[in-house]
Each structure stands twice: as structure tokens, then as C-alpha cells.
Backbone and ligand atoms as CSV (ligand in chain L), in Angstrom:
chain,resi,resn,atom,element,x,y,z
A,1,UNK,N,N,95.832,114.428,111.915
A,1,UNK,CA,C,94.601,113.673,111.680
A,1,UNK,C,C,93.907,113.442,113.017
A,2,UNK,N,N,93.066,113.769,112.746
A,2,UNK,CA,C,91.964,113.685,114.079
A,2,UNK,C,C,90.683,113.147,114.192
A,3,UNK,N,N,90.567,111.344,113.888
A,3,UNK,CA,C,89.356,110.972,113.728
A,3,UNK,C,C,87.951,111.550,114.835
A,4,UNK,N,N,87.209,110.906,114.350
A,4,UNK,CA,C,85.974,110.985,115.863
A,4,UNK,C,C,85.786,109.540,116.383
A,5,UNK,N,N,85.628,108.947,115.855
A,5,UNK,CA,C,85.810,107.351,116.414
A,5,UNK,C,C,85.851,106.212,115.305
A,6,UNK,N,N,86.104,104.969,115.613
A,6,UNK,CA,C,86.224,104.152,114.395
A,6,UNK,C,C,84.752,103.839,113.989
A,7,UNK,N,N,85.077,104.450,112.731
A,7,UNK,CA,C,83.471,104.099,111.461
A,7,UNK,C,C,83.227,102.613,112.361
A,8,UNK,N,N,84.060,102.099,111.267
A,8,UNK,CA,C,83.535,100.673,111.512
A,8,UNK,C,C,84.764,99.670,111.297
A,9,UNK,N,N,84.561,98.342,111.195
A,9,UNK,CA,C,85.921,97.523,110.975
A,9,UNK,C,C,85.510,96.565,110.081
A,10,UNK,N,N,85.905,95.932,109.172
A,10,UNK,CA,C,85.736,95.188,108.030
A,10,UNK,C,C,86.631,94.157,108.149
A,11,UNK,N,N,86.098,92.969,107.819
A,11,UNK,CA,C,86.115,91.555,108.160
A,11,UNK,C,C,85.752,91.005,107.199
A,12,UNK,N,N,86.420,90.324,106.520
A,12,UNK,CA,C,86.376,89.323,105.164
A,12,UNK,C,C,85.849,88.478,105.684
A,13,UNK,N,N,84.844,87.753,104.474
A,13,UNK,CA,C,84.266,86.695,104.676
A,13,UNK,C,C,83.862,85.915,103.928
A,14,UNK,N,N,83.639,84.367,103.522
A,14,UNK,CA,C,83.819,83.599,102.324
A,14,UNK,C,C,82.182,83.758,102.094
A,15,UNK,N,N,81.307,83.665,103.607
A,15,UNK,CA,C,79.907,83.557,102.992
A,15,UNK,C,C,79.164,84.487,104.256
A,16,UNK,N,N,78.563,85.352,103.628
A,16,UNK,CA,C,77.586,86.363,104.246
A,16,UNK,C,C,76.447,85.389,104.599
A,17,UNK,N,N,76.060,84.634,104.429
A,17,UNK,CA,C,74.743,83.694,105.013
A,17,UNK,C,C,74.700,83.121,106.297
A,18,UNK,N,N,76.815,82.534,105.872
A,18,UNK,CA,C,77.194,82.003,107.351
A,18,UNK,C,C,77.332,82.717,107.865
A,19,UNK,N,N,78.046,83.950,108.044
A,19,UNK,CA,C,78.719,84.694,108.584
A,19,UNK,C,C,77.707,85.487,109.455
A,20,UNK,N,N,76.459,86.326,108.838
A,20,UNK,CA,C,75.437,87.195,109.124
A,20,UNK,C,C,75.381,86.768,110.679
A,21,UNK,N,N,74.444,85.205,110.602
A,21,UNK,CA,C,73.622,84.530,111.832
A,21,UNK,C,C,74.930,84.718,113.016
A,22,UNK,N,N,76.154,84.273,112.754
A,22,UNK,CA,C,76.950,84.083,113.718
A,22,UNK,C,C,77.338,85.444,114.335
A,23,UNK,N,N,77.556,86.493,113.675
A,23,UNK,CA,C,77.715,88.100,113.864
A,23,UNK,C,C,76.237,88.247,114.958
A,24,UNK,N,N,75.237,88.064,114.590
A,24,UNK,CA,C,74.341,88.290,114.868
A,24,UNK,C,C,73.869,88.147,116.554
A,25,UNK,N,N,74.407,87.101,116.469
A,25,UNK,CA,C,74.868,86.135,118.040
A,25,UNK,C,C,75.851,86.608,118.650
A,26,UNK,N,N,76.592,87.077,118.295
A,26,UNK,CA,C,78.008,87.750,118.855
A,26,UNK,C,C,77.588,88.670,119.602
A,27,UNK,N,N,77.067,89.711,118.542
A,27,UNK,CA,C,76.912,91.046,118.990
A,27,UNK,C,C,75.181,91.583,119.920
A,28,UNK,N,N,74.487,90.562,119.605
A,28,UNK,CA,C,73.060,90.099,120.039
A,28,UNK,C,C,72.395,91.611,119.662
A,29,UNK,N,N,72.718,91.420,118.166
A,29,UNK,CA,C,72.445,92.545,117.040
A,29,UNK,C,C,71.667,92.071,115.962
A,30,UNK,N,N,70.733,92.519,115.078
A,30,UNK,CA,C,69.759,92.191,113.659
A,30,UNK,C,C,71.034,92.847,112.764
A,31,UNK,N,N,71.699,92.088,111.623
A,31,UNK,CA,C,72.418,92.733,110.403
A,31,UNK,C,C,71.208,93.965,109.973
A,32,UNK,N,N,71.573,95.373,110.306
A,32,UNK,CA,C,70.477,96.131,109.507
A,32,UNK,C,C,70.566,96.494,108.002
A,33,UNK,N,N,71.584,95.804,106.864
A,33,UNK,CA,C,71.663,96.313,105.891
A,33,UNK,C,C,72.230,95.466,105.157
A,34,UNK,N,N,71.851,95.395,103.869
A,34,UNK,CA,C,73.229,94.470,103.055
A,34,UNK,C,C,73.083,95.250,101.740
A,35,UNK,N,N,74.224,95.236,101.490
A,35,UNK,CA,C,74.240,96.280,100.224
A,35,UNK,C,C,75.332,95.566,99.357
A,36,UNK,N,N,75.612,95.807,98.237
A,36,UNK,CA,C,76.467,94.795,96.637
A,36,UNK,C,C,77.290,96.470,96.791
A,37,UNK,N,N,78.457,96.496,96.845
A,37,UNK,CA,C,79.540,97.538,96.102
A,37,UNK,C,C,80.029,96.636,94.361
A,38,UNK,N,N,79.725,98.226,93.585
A,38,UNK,CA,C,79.816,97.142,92.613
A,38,UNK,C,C,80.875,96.840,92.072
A,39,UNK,N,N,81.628,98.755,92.546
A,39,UNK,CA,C,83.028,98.954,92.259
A,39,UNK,C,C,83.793,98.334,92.977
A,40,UNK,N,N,83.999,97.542,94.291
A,40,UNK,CA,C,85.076,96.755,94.987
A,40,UNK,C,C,84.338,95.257,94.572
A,41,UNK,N,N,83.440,95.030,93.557
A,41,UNK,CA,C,83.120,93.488,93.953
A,41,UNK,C,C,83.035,92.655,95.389
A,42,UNK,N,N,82.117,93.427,95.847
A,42,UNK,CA,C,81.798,92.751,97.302
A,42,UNK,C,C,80.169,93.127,97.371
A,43,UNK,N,N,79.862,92.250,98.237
A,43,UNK,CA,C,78.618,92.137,98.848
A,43,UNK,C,C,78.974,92.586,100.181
A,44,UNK,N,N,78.331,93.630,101.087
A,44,UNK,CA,C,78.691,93.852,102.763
A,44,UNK,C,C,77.395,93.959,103.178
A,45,UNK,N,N,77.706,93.570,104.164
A,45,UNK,CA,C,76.323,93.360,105.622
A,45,UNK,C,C,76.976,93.891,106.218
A,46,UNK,N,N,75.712,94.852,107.617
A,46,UNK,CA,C,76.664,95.362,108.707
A,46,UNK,C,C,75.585,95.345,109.422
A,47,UNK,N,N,76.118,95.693,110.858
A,47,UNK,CA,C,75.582,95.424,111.968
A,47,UNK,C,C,76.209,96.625,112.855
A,48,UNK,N,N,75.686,96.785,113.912
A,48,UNK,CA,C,76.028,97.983,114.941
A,48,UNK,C,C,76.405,97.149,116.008
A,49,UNK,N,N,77.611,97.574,116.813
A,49,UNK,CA,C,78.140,98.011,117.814
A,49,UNK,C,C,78.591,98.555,118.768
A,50,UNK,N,N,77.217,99.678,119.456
A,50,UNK,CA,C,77.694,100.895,119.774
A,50,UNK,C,C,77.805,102.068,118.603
A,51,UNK,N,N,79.019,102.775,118.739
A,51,UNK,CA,C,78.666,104.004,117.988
A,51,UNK,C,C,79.721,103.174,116.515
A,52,UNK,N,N,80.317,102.165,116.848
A,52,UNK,CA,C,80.635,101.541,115.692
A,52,UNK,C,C,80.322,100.364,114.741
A,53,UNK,N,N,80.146,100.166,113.649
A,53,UNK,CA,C,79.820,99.205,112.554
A,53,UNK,C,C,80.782,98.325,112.824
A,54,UNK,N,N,79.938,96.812,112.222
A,54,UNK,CA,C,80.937,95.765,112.124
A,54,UNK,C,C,80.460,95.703,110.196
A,55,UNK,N,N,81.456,95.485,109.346
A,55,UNK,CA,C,81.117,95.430,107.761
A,55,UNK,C,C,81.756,94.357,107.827
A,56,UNK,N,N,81.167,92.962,107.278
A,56,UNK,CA,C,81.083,91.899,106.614
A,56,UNK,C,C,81.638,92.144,105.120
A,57,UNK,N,N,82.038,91.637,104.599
A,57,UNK,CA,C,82.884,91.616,103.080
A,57,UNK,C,C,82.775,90.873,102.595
A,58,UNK,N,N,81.999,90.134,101.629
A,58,UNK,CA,C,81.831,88.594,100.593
A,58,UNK,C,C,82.154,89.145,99.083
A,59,UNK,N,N,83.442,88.513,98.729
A,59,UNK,CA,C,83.738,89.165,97.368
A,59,UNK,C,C,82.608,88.453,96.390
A,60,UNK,N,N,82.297,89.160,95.156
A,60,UNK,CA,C,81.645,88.927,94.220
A,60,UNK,C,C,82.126,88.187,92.963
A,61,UNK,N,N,83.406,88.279,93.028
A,61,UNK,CA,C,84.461,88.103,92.183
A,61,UNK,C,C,85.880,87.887,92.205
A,62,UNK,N,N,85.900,86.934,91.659
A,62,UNK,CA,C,87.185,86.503,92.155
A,62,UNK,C,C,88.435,87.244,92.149
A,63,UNK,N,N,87.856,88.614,91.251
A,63,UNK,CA,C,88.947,89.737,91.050
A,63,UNK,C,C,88.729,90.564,91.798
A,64,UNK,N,N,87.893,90.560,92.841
A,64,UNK,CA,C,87.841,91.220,94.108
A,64,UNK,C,C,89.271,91.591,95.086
A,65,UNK,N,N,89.096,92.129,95.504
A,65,UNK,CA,C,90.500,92.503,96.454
A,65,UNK,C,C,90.387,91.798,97.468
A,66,UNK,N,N,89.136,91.784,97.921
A,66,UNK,CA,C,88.858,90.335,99.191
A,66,UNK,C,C,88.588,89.127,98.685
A,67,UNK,N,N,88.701,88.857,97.545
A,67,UNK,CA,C,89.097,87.291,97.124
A,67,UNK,C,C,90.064,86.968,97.328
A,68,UNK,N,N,91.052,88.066,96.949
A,68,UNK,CA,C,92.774,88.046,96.934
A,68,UNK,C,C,92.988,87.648,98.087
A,69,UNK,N,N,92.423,88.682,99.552
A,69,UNK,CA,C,93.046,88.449,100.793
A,69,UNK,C,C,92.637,86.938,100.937
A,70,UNK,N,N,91.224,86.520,100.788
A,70,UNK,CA,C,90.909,85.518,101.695
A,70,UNK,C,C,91.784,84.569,100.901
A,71,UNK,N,N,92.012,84.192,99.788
A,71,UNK,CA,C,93.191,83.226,99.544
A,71,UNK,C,C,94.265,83.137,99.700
A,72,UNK,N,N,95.071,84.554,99.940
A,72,UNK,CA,C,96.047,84.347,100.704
A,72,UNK,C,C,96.022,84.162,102.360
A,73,UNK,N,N,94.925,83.966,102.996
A,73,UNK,CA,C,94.631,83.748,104.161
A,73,UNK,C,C,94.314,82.435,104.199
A,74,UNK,N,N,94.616,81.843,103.470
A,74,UNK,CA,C,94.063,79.815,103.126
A,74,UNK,C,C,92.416,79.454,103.120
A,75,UNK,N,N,92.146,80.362,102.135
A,75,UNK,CA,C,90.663,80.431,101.663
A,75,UNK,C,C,90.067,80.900,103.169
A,76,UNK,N,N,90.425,81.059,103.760
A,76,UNK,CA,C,89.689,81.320,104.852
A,76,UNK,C,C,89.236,83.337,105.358
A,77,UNK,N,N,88.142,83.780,105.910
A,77,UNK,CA,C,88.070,84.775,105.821
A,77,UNK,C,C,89.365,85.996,106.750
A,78,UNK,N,N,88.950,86.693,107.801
A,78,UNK,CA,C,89.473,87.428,108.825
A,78,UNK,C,C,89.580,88.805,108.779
A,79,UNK,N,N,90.124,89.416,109.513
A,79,UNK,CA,C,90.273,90.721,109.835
A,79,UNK,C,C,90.677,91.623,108.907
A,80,UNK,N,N,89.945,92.605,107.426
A,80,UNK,CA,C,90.860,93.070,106.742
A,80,UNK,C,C,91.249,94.368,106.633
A,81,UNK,N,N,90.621,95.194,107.404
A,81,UNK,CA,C,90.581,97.087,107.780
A,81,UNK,C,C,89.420,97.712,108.909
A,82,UNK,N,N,90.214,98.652,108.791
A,82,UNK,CA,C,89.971,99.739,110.362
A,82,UNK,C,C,89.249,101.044,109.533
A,83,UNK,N,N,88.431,101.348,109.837
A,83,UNK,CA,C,88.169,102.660,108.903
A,83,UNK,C,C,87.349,103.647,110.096
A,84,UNK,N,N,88.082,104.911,110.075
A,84,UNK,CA,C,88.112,105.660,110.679
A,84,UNK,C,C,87.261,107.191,109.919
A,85,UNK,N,N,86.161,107.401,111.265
A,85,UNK,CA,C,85.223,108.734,110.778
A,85,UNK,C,C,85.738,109.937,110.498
A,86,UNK,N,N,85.988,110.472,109.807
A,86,UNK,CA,C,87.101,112.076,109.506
A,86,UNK,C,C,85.670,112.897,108.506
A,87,UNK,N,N,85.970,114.347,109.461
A,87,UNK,CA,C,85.902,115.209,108.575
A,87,UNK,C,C,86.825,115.553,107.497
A,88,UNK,N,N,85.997,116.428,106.234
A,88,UNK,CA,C,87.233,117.033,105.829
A,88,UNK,C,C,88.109,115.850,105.178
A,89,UNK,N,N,87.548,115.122,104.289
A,89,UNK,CA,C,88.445,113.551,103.737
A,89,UNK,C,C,89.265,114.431,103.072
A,90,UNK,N,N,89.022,115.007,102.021
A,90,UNK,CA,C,90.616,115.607,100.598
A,90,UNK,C,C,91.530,115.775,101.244
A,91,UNK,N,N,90.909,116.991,102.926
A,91,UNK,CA,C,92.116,117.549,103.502
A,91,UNK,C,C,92.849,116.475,104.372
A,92,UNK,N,N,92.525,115.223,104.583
A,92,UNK,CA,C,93.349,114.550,105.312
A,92,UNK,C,C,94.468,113.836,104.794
A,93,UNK,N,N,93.184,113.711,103.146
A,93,UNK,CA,C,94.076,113.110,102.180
A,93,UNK,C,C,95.504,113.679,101.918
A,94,UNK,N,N,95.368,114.990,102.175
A,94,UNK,CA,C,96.503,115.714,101.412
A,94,UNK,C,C,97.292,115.862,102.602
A,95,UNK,N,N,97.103,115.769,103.823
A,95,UNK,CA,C,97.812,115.755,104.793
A,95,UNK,C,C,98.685,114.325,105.349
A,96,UNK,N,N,97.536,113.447,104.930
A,96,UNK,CA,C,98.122,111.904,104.981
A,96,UNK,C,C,99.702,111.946,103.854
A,97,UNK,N,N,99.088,112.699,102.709
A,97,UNK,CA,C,100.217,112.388,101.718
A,97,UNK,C,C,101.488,113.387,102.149
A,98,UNK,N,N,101.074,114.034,102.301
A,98,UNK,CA,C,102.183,115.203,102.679
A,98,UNK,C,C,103.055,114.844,103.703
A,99,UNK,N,N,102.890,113.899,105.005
A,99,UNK,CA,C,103.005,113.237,105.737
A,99,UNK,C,C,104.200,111.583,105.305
A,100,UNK,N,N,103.806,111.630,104.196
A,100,UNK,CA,C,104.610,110.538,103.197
A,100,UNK,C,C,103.484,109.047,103.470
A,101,UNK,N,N,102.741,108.894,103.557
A,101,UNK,CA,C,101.853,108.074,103.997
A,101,UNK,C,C,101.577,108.043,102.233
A,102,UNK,N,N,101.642,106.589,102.045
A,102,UNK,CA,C,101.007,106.148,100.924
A,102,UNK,C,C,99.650,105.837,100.334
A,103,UNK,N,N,99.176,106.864,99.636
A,103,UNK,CA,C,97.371,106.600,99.824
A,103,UNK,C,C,97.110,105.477,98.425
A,104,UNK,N,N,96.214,104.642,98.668
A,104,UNK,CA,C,95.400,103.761,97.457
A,104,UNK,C,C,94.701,104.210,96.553
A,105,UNK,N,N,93.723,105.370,97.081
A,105,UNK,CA,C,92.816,106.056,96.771
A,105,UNK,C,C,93.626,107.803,96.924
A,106,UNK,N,N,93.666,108.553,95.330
A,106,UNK,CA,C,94.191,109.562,95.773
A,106,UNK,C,C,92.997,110.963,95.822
A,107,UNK,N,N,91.817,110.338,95.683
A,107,UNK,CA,C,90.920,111.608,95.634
A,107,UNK,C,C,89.627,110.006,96.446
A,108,UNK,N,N,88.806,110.724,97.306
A,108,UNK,CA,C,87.714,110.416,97.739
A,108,UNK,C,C,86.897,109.622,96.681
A,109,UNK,N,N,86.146,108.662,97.104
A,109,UNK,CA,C,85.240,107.560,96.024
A,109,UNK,C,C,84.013,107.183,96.705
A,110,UNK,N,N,83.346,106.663,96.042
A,110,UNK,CA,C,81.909,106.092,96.642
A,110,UNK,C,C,82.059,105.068,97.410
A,111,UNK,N,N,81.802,104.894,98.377
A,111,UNK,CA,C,81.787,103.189,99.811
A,111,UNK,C,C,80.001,102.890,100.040
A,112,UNK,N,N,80.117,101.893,100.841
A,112,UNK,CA,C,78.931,101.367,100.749
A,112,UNK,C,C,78.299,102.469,101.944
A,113,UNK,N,N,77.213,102.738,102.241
A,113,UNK,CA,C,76.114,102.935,103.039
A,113,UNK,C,C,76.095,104.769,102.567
A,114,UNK,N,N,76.775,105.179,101.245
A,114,UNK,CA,C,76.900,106.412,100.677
A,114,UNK,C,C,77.773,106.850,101.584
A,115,UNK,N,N,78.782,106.737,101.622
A,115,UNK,CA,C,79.802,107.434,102.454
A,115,UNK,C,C,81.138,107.624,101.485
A,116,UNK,N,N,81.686,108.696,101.956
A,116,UNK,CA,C,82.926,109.599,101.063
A,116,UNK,C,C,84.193,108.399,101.345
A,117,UNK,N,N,84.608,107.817,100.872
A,117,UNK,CA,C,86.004,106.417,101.438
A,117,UNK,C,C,87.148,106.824,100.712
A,118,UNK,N,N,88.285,106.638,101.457
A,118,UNK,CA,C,89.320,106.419,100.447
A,118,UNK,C,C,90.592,105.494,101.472
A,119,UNK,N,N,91.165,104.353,100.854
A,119,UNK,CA,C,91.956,103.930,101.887
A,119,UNK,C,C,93.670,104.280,101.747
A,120,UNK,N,N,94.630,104.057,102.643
A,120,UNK,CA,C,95.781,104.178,103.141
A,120,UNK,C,C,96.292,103.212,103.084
A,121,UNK,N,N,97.419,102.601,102.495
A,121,UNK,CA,C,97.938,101.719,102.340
A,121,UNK,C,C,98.902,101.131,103.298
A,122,UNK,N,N,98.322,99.950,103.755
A,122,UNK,CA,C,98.638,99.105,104.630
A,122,UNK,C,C,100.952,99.385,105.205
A,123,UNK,N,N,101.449,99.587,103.679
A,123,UNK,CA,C,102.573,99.573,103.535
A,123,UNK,C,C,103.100,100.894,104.989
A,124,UNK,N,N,102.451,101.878,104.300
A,124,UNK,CA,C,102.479,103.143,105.519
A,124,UNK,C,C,102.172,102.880,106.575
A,125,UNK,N,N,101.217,102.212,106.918
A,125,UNK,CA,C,100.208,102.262,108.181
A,125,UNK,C,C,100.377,100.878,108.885
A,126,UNK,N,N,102.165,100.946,109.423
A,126,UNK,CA,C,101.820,99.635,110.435
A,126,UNK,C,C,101.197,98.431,109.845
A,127,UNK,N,N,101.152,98.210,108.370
A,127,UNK,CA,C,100.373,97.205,108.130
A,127,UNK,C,C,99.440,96.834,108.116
A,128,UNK,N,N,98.055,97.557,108.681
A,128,UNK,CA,C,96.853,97.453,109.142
A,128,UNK,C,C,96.313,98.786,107.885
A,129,UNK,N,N,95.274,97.439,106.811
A,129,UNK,CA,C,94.903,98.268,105.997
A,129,UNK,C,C,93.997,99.351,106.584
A,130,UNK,N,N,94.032,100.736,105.856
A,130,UNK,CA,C,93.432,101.554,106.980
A,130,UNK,C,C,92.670,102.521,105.935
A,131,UNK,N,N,91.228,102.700,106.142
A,131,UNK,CA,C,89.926,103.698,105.473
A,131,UNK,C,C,89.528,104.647,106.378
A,132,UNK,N,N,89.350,106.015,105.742
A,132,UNK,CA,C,88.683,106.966,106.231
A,132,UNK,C,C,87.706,107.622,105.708
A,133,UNK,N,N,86.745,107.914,106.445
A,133,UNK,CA,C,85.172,107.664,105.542
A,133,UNK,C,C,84.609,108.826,106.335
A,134,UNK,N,N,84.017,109.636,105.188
A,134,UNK,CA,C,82.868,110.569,105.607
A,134,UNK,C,C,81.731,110.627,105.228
A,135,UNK,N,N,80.895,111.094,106.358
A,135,UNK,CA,C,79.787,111.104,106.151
A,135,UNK,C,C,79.188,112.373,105.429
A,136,UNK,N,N,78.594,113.012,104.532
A,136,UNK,CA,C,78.440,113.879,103.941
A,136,UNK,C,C,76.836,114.296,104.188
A,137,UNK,N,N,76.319,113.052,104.239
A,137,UNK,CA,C,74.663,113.518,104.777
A,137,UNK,C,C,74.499,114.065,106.172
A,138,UNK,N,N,75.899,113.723,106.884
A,138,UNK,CA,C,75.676,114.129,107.930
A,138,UNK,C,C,75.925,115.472,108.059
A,139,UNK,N,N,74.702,116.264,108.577
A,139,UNK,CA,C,74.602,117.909,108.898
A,139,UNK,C,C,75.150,118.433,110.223
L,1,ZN,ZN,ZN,85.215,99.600,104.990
């Protein structure tokens, strides 16, 4: 596996309103996007960092997967994946698996900003939930 650099990093968060302004200040960045995933039940904002994204995460639902984390985090938000730019997602997929690496996602799916996602399960990966995302518009 041979990323190109980290997409971006995703960061749970209880409220995108609070969260946005303070990101905003951090990075002395404008959030350029907010988009609803409808399939993970989240709302994400993101912002640039260089050649990498920061993605904000506000679940929609309490059956969200980032509802889950942030309550087991004591309602509170934090750090929840690394997602890494790859060509070639199936073939990594199948190399990740072949590898014995436990995938979440066993075929490529829709992510927010139209990008190819599928994640790696934390269990395999050091613990650090881990996404690899392609860009497909990109020529
Ligand atoms: Zn992500």
C-alpha cells in the first residue's frame, strides 16, 4: 500500500456550529463545505490544511456510528480516523485483505465530497480507525 498523503482526518463532534468557528481559528481557515452523508448519519464540515482536510463529524442519529463513539467517549467529541489518498481502492482492498487486515467495507462506497471510501478496521490497524479514499474525478 502506497498512499500519496493523508486525505484528511476526521474528528467527531457533538455540534458543527460549535465546532466550525473554533476549527476556523485554529487553522485561520473559512469551513469550505458542509455536506449531510445520509448513509453514515452524519453531517461533515471541512476545512483545508495544506494538501490535507480536517472533516468534522456531527452524527444525525443516534444510530450513527459517531453517536456510538462520542458516547463512549463521555458524550464528548475527539479524534475518530485517518483516511488516506490511494489509487486503485478494490486493489488495495484486496491487498489489505489478502494481507489479513480486516476490512469494514468490503467493496468501495460513496463518502462525502464524492469520493470512492471504504474503511479498515481499527481491530487490524493498531487501533486507529483507518479510510482510504479515492478520488475518481481526479484525471
Ligand atoms: Zn473520513
Amino acid at each position: 500500500m502506497q498512499p500519496s498523503h493523508i486525505e484528511h482526518i476526521g474528528i467527531a463532534v457533538t455540534s458543527l456550529d460549535e465546532s466550525i468557528p473554533f476549527f476556523e481559528k485554529l487553522l485561520g481557515t473559512k469551513c469550505y463545505a458542509i455536506e449531510e452523508v445520509a448513509d453514515q448519519k452524519v453531517k461533515t464540515a471541512f476545512l483545508r490544511c495544506g494538501q490535507t482536510k480536517i472533516e468534522l463529524l456531527e452524527p444525525t442519529s443516534p444510530e450513527s456510528t459517531i453517536a456510538a463513539f462520542i458516547e463512549k467517549n463521555n458524550g464528548k467529541g475527539g479524534m475518530h480516523h485517518i483516511a488516506f489518498a490511494v489509487e486503485n481502492l478494490e486493489g488495495h482492498l484486496e491487498e489489505a485483505k489478502e494481507a489479513g487486515i480486516r476490512l469494514i467495507d468490503q467493496a468501495p462506497r460513496k463518502g462525502a465530497e464524492g469520493l470512492s471510501i471504504a474503511f479498515l478496521h481499527p481491530k487490524s490497524t493498531c487501533g486507529v480507525l483507518t479510510e482510504l479514499c479515492e478520488d475518481k474525478n481526479k484525471c
